[in-house]
N, C-alpha and C positions, 0 to 999 in steps of 0.2 A: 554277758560281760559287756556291759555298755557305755561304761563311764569311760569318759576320753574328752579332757578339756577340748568344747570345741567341732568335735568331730563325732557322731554318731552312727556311723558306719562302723564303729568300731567292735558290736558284732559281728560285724561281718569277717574283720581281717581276723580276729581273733579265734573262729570259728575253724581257724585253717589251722592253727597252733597249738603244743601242749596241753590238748583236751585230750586228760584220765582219771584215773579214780587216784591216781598216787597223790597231786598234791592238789586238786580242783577246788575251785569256790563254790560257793553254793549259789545259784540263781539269785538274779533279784527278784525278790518277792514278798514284795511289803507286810503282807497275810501275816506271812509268819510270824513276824517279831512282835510278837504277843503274849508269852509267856517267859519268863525267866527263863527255862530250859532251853524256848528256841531264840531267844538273844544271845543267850550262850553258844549254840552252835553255830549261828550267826558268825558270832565274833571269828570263828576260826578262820573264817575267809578276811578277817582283817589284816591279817600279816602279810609280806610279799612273799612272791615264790620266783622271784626274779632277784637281782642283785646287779648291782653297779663294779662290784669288783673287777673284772676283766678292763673295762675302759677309764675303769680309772688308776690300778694299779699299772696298764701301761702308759698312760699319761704322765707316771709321774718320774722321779729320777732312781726308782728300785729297779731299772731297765736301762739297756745299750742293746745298739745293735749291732750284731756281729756278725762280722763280714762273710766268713767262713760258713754261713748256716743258714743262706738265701733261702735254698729250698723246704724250709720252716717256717716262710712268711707267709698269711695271708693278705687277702684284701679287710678283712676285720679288723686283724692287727696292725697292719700298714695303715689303716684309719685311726686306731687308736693312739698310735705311740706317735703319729703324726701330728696328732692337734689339727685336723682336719674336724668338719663337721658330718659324722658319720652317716653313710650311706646304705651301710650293706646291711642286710638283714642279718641277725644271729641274735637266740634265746637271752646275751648278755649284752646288748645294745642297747642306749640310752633310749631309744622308742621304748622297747619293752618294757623297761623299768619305769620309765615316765606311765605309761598304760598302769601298772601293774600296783603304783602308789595310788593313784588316782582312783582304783578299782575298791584298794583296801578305804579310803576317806568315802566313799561311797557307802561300803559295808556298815562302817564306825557310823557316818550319820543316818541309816537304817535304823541299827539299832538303838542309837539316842534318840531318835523319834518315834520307836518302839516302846520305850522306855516311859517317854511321855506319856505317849497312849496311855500309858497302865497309871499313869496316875501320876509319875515320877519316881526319884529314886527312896522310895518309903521303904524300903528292907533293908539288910547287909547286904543280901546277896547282888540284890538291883543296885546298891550302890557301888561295891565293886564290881559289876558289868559297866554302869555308867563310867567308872574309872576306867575299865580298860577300854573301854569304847575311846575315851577324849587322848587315851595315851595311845593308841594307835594311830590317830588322825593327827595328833601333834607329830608324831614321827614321822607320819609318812609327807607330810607338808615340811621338814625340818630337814629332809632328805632332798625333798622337790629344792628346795631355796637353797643348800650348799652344794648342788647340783648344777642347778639352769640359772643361776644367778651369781652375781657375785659375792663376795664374802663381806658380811654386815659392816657396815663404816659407820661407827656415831654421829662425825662428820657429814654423814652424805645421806639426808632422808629423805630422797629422791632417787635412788638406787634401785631399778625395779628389780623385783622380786617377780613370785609366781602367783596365781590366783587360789587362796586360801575359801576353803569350800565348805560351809556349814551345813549346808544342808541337803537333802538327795534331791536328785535330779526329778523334776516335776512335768516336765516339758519335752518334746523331741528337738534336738539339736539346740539346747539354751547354749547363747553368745557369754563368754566371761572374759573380763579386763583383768590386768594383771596390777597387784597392791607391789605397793614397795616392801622393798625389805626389811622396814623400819616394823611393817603393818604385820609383814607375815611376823617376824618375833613376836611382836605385840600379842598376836592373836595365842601363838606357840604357849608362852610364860599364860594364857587367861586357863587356856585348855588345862596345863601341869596344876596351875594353883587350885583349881577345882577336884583334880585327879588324885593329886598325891594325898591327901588327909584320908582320903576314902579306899585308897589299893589295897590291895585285897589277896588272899591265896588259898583261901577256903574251899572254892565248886574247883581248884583245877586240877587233873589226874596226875598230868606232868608239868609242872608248875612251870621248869625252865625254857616251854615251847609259848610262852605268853608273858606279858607285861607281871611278873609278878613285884613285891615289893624290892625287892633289890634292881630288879632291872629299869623300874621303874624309876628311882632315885640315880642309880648309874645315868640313866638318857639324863635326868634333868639337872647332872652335872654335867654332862658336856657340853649341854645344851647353856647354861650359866657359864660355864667359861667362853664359850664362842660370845655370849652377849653381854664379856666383861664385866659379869658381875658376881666377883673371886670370890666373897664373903658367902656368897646362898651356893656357889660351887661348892664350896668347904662344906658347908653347912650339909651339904643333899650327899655328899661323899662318906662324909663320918656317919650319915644314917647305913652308907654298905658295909664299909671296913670295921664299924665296932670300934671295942678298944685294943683287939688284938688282930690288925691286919693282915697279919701272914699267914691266918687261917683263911684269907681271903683269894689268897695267889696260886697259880700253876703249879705243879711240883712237875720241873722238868729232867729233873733226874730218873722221874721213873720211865718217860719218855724214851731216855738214851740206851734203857736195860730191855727193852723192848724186841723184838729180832724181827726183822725184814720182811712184810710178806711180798704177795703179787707188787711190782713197782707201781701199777696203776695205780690198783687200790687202795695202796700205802695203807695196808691192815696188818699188824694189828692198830701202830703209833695213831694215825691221824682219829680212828674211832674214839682212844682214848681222849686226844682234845675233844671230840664233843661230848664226851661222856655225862649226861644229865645230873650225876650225884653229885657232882666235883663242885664243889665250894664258890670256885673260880669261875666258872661258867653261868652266868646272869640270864642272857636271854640268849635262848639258840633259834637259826632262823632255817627255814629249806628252801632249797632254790633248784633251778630247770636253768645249769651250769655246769662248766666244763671247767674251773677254773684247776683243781686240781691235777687235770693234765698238760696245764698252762703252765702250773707252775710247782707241778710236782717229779715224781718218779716216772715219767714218759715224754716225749720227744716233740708233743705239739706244741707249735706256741716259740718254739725257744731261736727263732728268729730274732727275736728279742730277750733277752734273756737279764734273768740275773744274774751278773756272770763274777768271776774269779777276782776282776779289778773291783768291783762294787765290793762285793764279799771283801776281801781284805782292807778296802781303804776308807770303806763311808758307813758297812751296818754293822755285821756279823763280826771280822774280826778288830773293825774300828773301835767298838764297845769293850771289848777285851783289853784293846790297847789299857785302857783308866788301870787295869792292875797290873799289867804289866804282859798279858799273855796275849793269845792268839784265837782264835775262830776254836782249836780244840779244846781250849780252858772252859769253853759254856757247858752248862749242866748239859744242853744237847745241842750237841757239833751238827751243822749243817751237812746234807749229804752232797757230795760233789764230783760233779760230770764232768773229766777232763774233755770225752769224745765232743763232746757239745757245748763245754765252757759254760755250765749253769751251775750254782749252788742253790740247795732246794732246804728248806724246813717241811718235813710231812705234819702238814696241820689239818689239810683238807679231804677230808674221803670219797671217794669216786664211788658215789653208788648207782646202778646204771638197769633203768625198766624197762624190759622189753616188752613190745607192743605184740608181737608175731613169733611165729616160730624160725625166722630167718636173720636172726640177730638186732632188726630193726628196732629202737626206741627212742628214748632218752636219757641223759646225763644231768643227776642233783649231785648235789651234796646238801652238808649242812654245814654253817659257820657260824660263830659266834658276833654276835651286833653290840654284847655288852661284855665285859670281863670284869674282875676284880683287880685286875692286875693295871687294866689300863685306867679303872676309878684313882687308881692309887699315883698314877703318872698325872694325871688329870689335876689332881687334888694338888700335887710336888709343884704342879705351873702354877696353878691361884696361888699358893704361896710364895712364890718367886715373885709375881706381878705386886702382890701385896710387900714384897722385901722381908717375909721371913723367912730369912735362908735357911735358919736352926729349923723350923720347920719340914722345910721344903728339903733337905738333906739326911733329914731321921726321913722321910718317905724314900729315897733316892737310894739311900743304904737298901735299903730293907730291900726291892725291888731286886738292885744290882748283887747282893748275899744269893739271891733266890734264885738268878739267872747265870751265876758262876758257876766251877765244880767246888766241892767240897773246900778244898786246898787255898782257895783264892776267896773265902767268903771273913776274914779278917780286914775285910777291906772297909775304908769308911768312906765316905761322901760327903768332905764338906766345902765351905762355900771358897777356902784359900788357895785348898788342892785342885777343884775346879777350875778354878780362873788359870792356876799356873798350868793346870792340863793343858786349855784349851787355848792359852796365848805361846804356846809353843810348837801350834801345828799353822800351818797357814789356811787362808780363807781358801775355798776350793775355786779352781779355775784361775787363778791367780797365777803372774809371775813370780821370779824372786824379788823384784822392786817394790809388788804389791798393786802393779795394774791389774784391774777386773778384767776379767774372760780374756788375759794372755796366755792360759795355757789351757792344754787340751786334762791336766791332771788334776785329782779332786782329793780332799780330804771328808770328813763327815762334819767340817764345819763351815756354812755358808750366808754370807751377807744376809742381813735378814731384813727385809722393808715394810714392816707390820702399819697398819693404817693409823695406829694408838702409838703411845709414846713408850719407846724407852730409853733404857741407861746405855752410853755411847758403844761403841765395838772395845770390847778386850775389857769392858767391868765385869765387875761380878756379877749383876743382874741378869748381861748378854750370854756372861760363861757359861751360867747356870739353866739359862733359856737355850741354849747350843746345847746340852749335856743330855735335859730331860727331851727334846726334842729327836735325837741321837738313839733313846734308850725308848719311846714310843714308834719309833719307824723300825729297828726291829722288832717289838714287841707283836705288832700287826703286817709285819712282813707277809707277803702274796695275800690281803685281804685289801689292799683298794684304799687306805684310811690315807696312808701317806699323803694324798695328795690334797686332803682337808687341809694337813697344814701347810703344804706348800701356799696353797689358796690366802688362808689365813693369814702366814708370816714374809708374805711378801718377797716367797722365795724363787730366785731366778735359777732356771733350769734351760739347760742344754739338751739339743738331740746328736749324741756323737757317737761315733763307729768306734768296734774295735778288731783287731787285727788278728791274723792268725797264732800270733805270741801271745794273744788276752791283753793288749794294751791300746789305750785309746789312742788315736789318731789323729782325726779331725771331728769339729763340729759342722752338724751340717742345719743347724735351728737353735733358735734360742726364746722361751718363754720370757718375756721380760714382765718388769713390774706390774705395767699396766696393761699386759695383753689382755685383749677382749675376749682371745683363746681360753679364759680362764673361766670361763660361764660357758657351758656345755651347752651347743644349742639346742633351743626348743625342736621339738622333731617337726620335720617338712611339710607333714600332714597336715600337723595341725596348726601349721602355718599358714597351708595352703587353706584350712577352712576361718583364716580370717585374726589367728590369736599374733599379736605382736612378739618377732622374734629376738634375738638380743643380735647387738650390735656387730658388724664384722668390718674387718678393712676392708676397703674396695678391691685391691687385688692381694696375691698372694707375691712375696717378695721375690727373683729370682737369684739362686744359688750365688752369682757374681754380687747380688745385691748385700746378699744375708754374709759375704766373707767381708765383703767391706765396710758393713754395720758392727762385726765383729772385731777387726783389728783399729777399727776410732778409737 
């Protein structure tokens, strides 16, 4: 395991971590990639087995800290929710996941030069390996750049980005410069347009654990709506959804009829979200993570929490609000920890391998990277950005029918009832006058400052872009996404306390538009072996500073 922009050592520290037979790569070993079979097992080692979920899911505002629950903090987490540039070691730190991408675009150019070798891609088979070859290394470079970089600006093609990697490492410790963000896209959309014609699901046993053709088109719509361009988003979307989408979505109802098991393992519910038949379920990923006890049925973690004011005012019962009901009106009610002030959805399953016979090992789960459910939220934005509401509202229905109970699924979603929804609640943070960040209280509709143009605060375009935005942050609740679109929308986030009553207090940070905090920095290492870091402010503000940046 030697791939590591930069830094070649990186057998070495690797050497110390999560080496098993449960989720291991396979050696580099060029030899092999010589036949169609061993490309294919090859490939298996293309996927990550790490995940970004924990530092970015507390980064974002699906989190408060709560006063009451000190002894729930870590040094990870206090790194995370901080918008500090993490330091500490742990399985879910941006190091790891940085290594763990880089590892996978290794593998992917392995075996496209495998591929070569044999002549190219002259079969079906070898052409969908070549496909999933180019659609791993496009993901895992698409994850690098809305990661360590900032989020794509039309505007700004000077915007460094990360160093996009074609091909394997030839050399001991080769030096790599970093492309703009303009380049990495560029590169992203060359890899997809060669991939998608030729995806494939023929050689694979479980088709939903690799790039198959739905999951395949899912990335290359999200990947089209980040690089604003709504028309090929539609386009790559209606290749998942068909013409009957709701065969495409979660049935969360059966979720709710489910009974209780162990709180860790939240078995049976969270198995069933990953369940590989379900429709719903596009590409499933495994990961050497904890995040389900973060942010599930057990007590770690919740120093930070999602907690009761979040839950009723911004995700869970905020969404409920549009019918008129409450957090217990959804097909499946969040489960909620008065002791601890968290409401939890069991999405994620703690599966946990022991090394020894003394309880020592490791903590995976497995989470979903694509859905059906979130192609179809995806699809409801490019249509909104393009102005068709009638569009973008038959998507919004369907979604919001499917996430209600029974009783509340008469409801419709159109673009008049939106706008008067959402110009009746205030901006969050807001006083009553309508100054920004005069109050410590939030709704789930927030100033949005996207780099691209739109239609002014309180039109339809903005209601509708508040609504679908609203309806994808729970969607992907405790999975880490949220914070894509904060990234994306330009949205200003606070770090504030809440008290022993569950109510917020004060702000003690504030993410602003252009914080530099918003590019996760490149890790220290491979800083220290020479690769250009992203930008930081010279000092950090002091508490007196940050109250009086706040009440201007």
């Amino acid at each position: 395991m030697k791939k590591y922009i930069g830094l070649s050592i990186i057998a070495l520290s690797m050497g110390l971590v999560s080496c098993s037979d449960f989720l291991d790569k396979l050696p580099d070993n060029r030899t092999e990639a010589n036949t169609e079979e061993k490309i294919q097992k090859l490939l298996v080692a293309a996927y990550p087995t790490h995940d970004h979920m924990a530092f970015t899911e507390y980064a974002s505002d699906n989190v408060d800290e709560i006063l009451s629950n000190a002894s729930y903090k870590t040094r990870f987490t206090d790194e995370c929710y901080g918008w500090v540039d993490i330091t500490e070691s742990n399985n879910q730190d941006p190091r790891r996941y940085w290594m763990d991408l880089y590892q996978c675009i290794e593998t992917a150019n392995l075996a496209l030069e495998g591929i070569e070798g044999m002549g190219g891609a002259t079969t079906q088979t070898l052409r969908e390996l070549q496909a999933e070859a180019l659609l791993c290394r496009a993901y895992a470079h698409f994850m690098l750049v809305n990661l360590f970089a900032f989020h794509y600006d039309a505007n700004d093609p000077n915007a460094k980005g990360i160093s996009y990697v074609t091909e394997s490492e030839k050399e001991l410790n080769p030096k790599y410069q970093r492309e703009t963000v303009h380049e990495n896209y560029k590169h992203i959309e060359e890899d997809l347009e060669i991939a998608l014609p030729n995806v494939g699901d023929s050689y694979y046993e479980v088709p939903k654990y690799h790039f198959n053709r739905n999951a395949a088109y899912a990335f290359a719509t999200r990947f089209y709506l980040y690089y604003e361009k709504y028309d090929k988003a539609i386009e790559c979307a209606n290749k998942v959804l068909g013409t009957n989408p709701s065969t495409m979505l979660r049935d969360w109802e059966v979720l709710a009829t489910m009974p209780d098991g162990v709180t860790y393992q939240q078995d049976p519910t969270a198995l069933h979200v990953i369940e590989p038949t379900l429709n719903c379920n596009l590409l499933l990923l495994t990961s050497y993570s904890s995040q389900p006890l973060y942010f599930g049925g057990w007590s770690t973690g919740k120093g930070y929490s999602h907690n009761s004011y979040i839950g009723t005012n911004e995700t869970v019962g905020a969404i409920a609000k549009y019918w008129g009901g409450n957090y217990s009106t959804l097909a499946f009610p969040p489960k909620r920890y008065t002791s601890r002030n968290y409401w939890s959805q069991w999405r994620l399953p703690f599966l946990f391998e022991y090394t020894d016979n003394l309880g020592n090992g490791y903590s995976h789960t497995v989470y979903n990277a694509f859905t059906g459910d979130e192609v179809l939220l995806d699809r409801a934005e490019a249509y909104i950005m393009l102005k068709n509401y009638d569009k973008a509202s038959e998507d919004m229905t369907l979604w919001m029918r499917n996430v209600a109970k029974p009783a509340y699924r008469g409801l419709v979603v159109n673009a008049e009832r939106v706008q008067a929804f959402m110009n009746s609640m205030a901006y969050a943070y807001d006083d009553k006058d309508g100054t920004p960040k005069a109050s410590v209280e939030s709704t789930m509709k927030k100033h949005l400052n996207p780099k691209f143009a739109i239609d002014e605060e309180g039109s339809v375009q903005e209601s509708m872009i508040q609504l679908v935005l609203a309806m994808r942050r729970y969607e992907t609740l405790h999975e880490g996404k949220r914070w894509f679109d904060i990234k994306r929308w330009g949205i200003e986030i606070p770090r504030r306390t809440i008290n022993a009553s569950g109510l917020p207090v004060e702000f003690t940070d504030w993410l602003t538009v252009n914080d530099l905090r918003r590019a996760i920095q490149i890790p220290q290492d491979v800083i220290s072996a020479g690769y250009e870091p992203n930008p930081r402010e010279e000092s950090t503000p002091s508490e007196s500073e940050i109250d009086t940046y706040i009440r201007e």
